[in-house]
N, C-alpha and C positions, 0 to 999 in steps of 0.2 A: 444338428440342425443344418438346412442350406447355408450357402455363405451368403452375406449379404455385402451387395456390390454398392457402394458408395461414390455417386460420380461427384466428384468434388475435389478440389486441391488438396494435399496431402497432409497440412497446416490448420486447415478448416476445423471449428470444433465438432465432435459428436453429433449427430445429427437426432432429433426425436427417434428415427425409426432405430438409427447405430444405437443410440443408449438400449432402447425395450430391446432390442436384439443380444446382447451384450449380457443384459442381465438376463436372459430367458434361457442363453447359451451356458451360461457359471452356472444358472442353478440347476440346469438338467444333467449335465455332466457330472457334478459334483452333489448331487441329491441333496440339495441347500436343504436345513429344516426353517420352516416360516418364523422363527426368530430371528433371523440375520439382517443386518441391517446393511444399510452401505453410504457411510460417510464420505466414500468418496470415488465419484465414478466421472471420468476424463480421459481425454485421447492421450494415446500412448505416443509423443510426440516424434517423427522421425528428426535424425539428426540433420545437421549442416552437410559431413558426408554424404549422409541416406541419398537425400536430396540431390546433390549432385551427381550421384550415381544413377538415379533416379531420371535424370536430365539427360543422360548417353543411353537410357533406356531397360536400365536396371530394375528387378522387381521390387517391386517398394508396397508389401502389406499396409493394409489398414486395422490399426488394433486400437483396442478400449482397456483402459488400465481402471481396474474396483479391487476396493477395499471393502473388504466383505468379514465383518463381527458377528458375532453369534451374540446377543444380549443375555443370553441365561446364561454361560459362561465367560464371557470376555474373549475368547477363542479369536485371535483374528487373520485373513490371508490376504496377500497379497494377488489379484488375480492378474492374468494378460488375456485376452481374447482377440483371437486374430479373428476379424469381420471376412476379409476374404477366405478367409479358409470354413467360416463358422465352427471354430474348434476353439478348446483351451490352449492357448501356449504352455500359462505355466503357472503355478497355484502356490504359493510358499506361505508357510505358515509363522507369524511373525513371534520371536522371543517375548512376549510383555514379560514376564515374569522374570526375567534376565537385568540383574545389572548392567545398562544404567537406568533401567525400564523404557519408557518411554509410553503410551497413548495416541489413540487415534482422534481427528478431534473431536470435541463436544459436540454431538446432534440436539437436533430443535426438539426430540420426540421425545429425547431424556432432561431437556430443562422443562417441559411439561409435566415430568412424574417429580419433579425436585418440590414442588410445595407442597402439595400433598404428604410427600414422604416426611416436611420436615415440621406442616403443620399435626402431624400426628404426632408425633414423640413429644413423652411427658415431661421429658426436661427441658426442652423447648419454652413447651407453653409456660411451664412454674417458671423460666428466664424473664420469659417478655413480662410474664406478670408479675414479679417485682420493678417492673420498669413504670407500670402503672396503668397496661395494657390491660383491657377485660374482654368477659369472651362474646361480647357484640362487635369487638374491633377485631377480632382475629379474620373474620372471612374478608375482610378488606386489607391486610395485613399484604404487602408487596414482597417478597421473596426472590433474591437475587440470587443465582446460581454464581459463581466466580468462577474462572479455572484456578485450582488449588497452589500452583506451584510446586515444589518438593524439599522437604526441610530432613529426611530421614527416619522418619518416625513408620514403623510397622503399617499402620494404616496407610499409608503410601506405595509402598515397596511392591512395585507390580499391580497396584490395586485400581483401576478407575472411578476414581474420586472428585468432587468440585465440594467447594465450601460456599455455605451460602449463610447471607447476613439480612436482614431486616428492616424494611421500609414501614413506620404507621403511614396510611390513609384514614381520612374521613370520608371520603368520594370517590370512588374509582377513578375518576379525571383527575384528582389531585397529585401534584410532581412529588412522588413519593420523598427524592433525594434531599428533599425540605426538612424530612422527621427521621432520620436514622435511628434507628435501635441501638447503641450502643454498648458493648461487651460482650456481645450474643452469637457467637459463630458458630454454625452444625456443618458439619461433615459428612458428605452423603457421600456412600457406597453406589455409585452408577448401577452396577451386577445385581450386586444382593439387596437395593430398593432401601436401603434402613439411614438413620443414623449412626454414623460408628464411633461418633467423639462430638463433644459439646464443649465451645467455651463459654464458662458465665463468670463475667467478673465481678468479685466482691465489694467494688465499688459502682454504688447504681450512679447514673449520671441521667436526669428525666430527659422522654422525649421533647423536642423542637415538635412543639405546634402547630408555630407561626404559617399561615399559609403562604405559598411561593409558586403561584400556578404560572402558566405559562399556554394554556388554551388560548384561541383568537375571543373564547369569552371574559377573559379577565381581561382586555385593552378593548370596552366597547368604544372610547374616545380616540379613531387615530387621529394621525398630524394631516392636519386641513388644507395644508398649503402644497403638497406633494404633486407636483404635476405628471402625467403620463409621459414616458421615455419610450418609443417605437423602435425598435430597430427594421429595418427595411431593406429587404435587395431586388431590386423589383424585376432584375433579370435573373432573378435564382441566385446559387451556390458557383461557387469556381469550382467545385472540389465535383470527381465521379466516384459510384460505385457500383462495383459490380461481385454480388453477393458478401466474402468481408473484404475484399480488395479495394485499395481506398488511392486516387490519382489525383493532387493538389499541387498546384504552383511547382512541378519538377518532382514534387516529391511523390513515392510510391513504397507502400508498404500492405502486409497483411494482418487484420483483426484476430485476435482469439480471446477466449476466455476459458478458466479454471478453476476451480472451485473453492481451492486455496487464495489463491494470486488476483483473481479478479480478470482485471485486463493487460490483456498481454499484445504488444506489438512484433510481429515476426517483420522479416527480408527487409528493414527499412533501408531504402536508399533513395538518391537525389541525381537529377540528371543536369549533366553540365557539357553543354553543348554538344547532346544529340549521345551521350555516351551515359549509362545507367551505372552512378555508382555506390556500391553497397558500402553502408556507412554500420547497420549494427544488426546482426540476425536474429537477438530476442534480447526482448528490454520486458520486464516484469517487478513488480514489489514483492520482492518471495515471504518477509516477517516484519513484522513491525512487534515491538513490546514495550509495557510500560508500568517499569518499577514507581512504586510508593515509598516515600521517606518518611512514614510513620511506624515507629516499633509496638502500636498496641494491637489488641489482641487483633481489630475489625481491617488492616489493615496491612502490617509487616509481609504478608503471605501475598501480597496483590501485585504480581506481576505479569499481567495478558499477555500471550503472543497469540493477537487478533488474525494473526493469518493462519499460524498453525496448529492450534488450540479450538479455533471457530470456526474460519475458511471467511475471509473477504468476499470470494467470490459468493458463499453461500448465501452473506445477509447484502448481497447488494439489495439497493434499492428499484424501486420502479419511479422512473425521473419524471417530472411534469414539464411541459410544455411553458414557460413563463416565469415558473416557480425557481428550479433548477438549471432550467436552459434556458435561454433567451434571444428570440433570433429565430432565422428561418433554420429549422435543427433534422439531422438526419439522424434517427435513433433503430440501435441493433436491439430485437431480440435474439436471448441469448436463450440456446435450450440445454434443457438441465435435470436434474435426479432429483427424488426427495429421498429421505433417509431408507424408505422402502424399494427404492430403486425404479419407481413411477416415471417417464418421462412427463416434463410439463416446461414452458415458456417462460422466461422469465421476463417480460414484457418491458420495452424502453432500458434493459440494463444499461446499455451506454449511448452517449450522447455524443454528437458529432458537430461544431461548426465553425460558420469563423469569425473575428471577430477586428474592430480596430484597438491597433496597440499603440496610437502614438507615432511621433515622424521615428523613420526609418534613415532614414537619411536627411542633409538639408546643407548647403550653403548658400549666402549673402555676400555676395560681390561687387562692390562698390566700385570697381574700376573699369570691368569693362559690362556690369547692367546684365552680367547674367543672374537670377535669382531663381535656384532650384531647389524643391523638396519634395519630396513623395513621402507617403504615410504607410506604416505598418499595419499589415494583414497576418494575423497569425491562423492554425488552423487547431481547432481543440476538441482533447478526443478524450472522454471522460466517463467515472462512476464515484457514484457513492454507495460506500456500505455504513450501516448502524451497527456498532458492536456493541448489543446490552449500553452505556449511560453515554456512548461515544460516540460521534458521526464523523466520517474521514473521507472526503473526497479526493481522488488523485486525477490531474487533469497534467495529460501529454499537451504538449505544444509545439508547432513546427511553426517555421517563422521560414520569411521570403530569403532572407540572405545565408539558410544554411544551417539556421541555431536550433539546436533541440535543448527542450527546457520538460522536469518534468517539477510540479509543485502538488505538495499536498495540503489538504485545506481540513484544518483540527475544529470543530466544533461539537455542539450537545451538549452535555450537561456532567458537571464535573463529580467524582463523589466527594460525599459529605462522611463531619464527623459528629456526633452531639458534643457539647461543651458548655459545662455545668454555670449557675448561675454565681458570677462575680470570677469567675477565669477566663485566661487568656489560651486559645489555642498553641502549645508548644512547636506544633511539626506543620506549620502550611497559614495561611491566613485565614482571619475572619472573613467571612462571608456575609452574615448577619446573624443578628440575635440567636446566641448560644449557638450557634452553629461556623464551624471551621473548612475548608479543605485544606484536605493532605497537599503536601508539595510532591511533585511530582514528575517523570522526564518522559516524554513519546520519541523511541529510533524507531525509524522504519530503514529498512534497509535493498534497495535495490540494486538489479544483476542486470547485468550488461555483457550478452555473449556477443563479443567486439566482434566487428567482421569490415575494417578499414580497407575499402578496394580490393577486396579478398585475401584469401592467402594469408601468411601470416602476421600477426602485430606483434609489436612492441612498447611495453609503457616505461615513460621517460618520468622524471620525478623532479621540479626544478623551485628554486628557491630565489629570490631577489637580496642581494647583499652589497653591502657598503664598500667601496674597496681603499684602501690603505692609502695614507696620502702618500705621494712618492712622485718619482719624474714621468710617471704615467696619470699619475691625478694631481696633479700642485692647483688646483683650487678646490678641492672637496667636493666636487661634485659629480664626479663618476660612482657609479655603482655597476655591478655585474649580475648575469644570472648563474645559478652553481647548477647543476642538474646530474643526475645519475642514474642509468639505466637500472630495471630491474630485473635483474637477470632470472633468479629463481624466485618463490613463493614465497619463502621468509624472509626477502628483501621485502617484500609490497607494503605488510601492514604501517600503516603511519595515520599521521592525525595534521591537519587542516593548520594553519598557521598564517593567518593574515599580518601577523609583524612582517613576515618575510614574504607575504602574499603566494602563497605556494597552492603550484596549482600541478596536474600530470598532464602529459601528452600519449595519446593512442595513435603510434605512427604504422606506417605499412613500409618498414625498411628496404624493401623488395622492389617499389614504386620511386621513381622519381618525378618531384612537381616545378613546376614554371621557374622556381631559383633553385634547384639541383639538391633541394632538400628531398626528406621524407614527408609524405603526405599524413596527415594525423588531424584529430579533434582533439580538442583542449578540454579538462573537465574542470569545472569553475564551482568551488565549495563554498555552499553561504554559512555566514557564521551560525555553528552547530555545536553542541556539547558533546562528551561521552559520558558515557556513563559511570555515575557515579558514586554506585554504590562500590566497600571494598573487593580486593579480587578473590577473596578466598569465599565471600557469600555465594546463596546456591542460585540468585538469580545471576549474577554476574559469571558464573558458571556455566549458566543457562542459555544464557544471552552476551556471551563474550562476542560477537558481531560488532556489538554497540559499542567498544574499548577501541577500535578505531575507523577512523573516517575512509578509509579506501582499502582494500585487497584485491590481490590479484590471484588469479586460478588457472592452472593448464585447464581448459577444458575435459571434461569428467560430467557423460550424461548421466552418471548415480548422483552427482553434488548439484542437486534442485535448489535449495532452499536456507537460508544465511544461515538457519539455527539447527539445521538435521530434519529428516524426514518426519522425528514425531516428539515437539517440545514438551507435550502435555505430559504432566507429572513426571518429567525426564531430569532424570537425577544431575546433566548436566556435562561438558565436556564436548557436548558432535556441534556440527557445522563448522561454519569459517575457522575457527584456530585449528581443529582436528583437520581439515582440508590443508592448511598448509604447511601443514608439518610433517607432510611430504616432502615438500621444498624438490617438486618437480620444476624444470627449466619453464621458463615462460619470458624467453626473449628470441621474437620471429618466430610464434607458435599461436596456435588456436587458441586465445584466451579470453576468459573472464574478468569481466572488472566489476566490484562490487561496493558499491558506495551504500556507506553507512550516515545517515542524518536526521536530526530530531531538532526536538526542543524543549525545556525546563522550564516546569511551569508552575510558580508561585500564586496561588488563587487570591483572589480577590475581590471585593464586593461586586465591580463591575462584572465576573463573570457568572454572575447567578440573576437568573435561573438558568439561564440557556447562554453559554458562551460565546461571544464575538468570534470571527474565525479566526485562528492563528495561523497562522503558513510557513511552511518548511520545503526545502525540495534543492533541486542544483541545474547549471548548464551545462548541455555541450556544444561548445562553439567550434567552425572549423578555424584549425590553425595550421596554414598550407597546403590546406587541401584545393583551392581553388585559385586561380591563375591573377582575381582579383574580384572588385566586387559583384555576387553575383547578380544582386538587385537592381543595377544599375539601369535595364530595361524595363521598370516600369512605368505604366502607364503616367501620364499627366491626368490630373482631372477632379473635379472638385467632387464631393459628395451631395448631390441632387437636396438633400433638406440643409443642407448646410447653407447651400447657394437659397435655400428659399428663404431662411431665417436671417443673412445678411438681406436681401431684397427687403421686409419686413424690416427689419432695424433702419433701411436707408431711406424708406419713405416712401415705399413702391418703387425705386430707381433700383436698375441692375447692379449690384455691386464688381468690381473688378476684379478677379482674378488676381491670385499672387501666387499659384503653384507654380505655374513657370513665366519667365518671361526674356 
């Protein structure tokens, strides 16, 4: 085919026309037969080098990277498609069938054939109906697809699998996760369409009835007294853009998106007195997963990795205007595949705006009547994806003095367990009547390809400690910081410690700043668990990321992803431990930092139906990167409805100003 010229920054995602090109290119080349699917199709990203080779006027291809299955066989390749050349690079056919296996992730097209498959089989039905299910309930019967995990058993080994468990309804509106089926777990063969293993346990436990809707029809009473909140800028946005390029308050960075990961920030940097300094070249959530601490049957096997088992990027959402965003908002569509390789829009995937956080600064001078404070402006850059019974928003934040912050925001509806009449839930808390949740932990883990003032970095590791009484502290009150470089890989992994408040620094040893140090950001861990299930289980084998809170990586454009390119049914071993046990140098070198954080969640009556948000996430603050504060130039000035609502409160009289004086 011609090649197709793409005028566009080299960072840019895929374009409608790049994708249908891309895919029209693979399958003429390669005589695709119309069973092939493609879970996943994204720009082949050029590097940090590419890029600046790129910049002295280096050729720099545009390629699309598909993952191309054959669904009648499992068959799956790897493709490259260079768009400037309109040719294939490179086609590699990937081992599933090889120890440690591994899968592509679950498509939307094959959780569509999972009920059908698993309302047909007779062992199924004779299950549910000992539970006391009949067959005017079965066509409302809610059918969860799961990704399987991998426990060793034959029907795994190379095989693309999901297990799927059992929801009664009465109404198709009804929150299925109200009535669990209890003991009933089938196993679907993705390839060969069938059942290939059935749990039914011998102890029936009846379905939860109780209804537990969560429609805007089950609360036709709201709260009466709720007054309307406006937000208003009535001069527009601070913030530009020019197609994903985004210019706020100093800061400058590029958009993308992927199918996996969701949203991705490339070339972030912040300008400090007319000079553009690059702070991190890609910041992305590569895995999140989330083990269950329950050992029964519906249960023990539950452990999602929602990015690469599902793809974030696949189930974002489409955001509303007030609902999701609030504010005068500037939203990207993002264009995208469906599993046939179709281009189509993924309409408002992310949202863009800004927001008030609170003073920023402020002193109260009594002596000599100066009284200053300026308020915080942040800027937020965000999505939400649904994974099956889970909602996860992640929202980047840039803030005026420097600070990057990314949080993620846990809600939806948690799973349930049934729980017989006159017992106690053993593994998670009551919920309500005969009904439990499992206990349970969400890491998400995010990568951070450092890029401090350019050139190389290095991370420092420092701890807060008491120091010895002696003729250096004779009143006990000195303490010191201990810190230590990390020189190679298998120095990095460590775990968070607020006794000692231990935090890392990303310095650029190379650079000197205003006190003749090295320039660096600080990464600030909020209190976070690991994970805790044992280390010889297959999810903690799976998901060893989540064993600790920080790693560091030479840069390695094959090491995408915290848990290995493909976790689904992955026997366990790849990503982060596998990566550093290299124990490549990574001191004043192109490197990764890779921050691991979550949260343990014991369920509780309050979160049903639909869970309160829980939030997780971490900072990064500069620590010597800048000469001093850099906020210090903003504006004086009140907020236009604030000054109306004091006037209002004063009785029609102007109220005074107290921002500065």
């Amino acid at each position: 085919m011609d090649a197709v010229v793409a005028l566009t920054h080299p960072l840019d995602p895929l374009s409608l026309a790049e994708i249908g090109a891309a895919v029209a290119i693979l399958k003429d080349a390669k005589s695709l037969p119309s069973t092939v699917r493609f879970p996943i199709i994204r720009l082949e990203e050029p590097t940090k080098a590419d890029l600046a080779a790129h910049r002295q006027g280096g050729y720099l291809p545009r390629r699309a990277f598909l993952l191309a299955m054959d669904i009648s066989n499992g068959e799956t390749f790897e493709g490259i498609v260079d768009l400037s050349k309109g040719e294939v690079a490179s086609y590699v056919r990937l081992p599933l069938n090889e120890m440690p296996y591994g899968q592509p992730p679950v498509m939307l097209c094959e959780f569509e054939t999972v009920e059908g498959t698993v309302k047909s089989d007779p062992r199924w039905i004779a299950a549910v109906k000992k539970r006391g299910i009949t067959d005017e309930d079965i066509p409302l019967i809610q059918i969860d697809p799961f990704s399987s995990g991998y426990f060793g058993h034959d029907f795994e080994k190379g095989k693309r699998i999901v297990r799927a468990v059992s929801y009664w309804r009465g109404d198709v509106r009804d929150n299925g996760y109200a009535h669990p089926v209890e003991g009933v777990v089938a196993v679907v063969d993705l390839t060969a369409n069938k059942v290939v293993d059935l749990h039914d346990d011998e102890k029936i436990i009846p379905v939860p009835k109780k209804k537990r809707n969560y429609g805007r029809e089950s609360f036709p009473e709201t709260r009466p007294d709720l007054k309307p909140l406006h937000i208003v800028q009535p001069k527009g946005t601070s913030f530009s853009v020019d197609g994903w390029k985004v210019e706020w308050q100093g800061w400058s960075f590029r958009i993308g998106f992927t199918p996996r990961e969701g949203l991705v920030i490339y070339e972030l940097g912040i300008d400090d007195q007319g000079r553009k300094r690059p702070v991190i070249f890609r910041a992305s959530v590569t895995e999140m997963v989330v083990p269950y601490a329950d050992p029964t049957a519906n249960h023990y096997w539950k452990s999602a990795f929602d990015a690469g088992e599902y793809g974030l990027g696949r189930l974002a959402n489409c955001l509303e205007l007030g609902c999701d965003c609030l504010g005068q908002i500037h939203y990207f569509d993002v264009p995208a595949a469906d599993d046939f390789g179709q281009p189509f829009v993924m309409k408002n995937a992310i949202c863009m705006h800004e927001e008030d956080y609170g003073i920023l600064w402020k002193h109260y001078e009594f002596r000599n009547g100066i009284f200053e404070v300026r308020r915080s402006r942040r800027l937020v850059i965000s999505f939400f994806a649904t994974v099956g019974n889970y909602d996860y928003g992640f929202y980047w934040y840039l803030y005026q003095d420097g600070t990057i912050q990314l949080e993620a925001k846990l809600t939806g509806i948690i799973q349930t367990a049934a729980v017989a009449d006159g017992e106690t839930y053993r593994w998670g808390g009551m919920v309500d009547d005969n009904l439990g949740g499992p206990t349970h932990q969400h890491f998400f883990n995010v990568r951070l390809h450092m890029d401090v003032d350019g050139g190389g970095n290095t991370v420092t590791e420092h701890d807060f400690v008491p120091r010895p009484w002696g003729e250096d502290n004779p009143y006990g009150n000195v303490f010191d910081t201990k810190s230590r470089v990390l020189k190679s890989e298998l120095d990095s992994p460590s775990v968070a410690n607020g006794e000692t408040g231990r935090y890392w620094k990303v310095q650029n040893p190379n650079v000197t700043n205003s006190v003749g140090k090295a320039p660096g950001y600080k990464l600030v861990a909020m209190p976070s668990p690991v994970m805790l299930a044992q280390p010889e289980s297959t999810v903690a084998q799976r998901g060893g990321f989540a064993k600790k809170h920080v790693w560091v990586t030479a840069f390695d454009e094959k090491e995408k992803y915290a848990s290995g390119d493909y976790p689904n049914v992955h026997a366990g071993g790849d990503g982060l431990p596998a990566y550093v046990k290299q124990n490549r140098p990574i001191e004043n070198a192109d490197l990764v930092l890779w921050h691991s954080f979550g949260h343990t969640h014991v369920c509780k009556p309050e979160d049903f139906p639909i869970m309160p948000v829980e939030y997780a996430g971490f900072t990064l603050k500069p620590n010597g990167f800048f000469a001093g504060n850099i906020a210090m130039n903003l504006p004086t000035g009140d907020n236009g409805h604030s000054v109306d609502n004091r006037v209002q409160q004063a009785g029609g009289k102007p109220a005074q100003s107290c921002c500065s004086k």
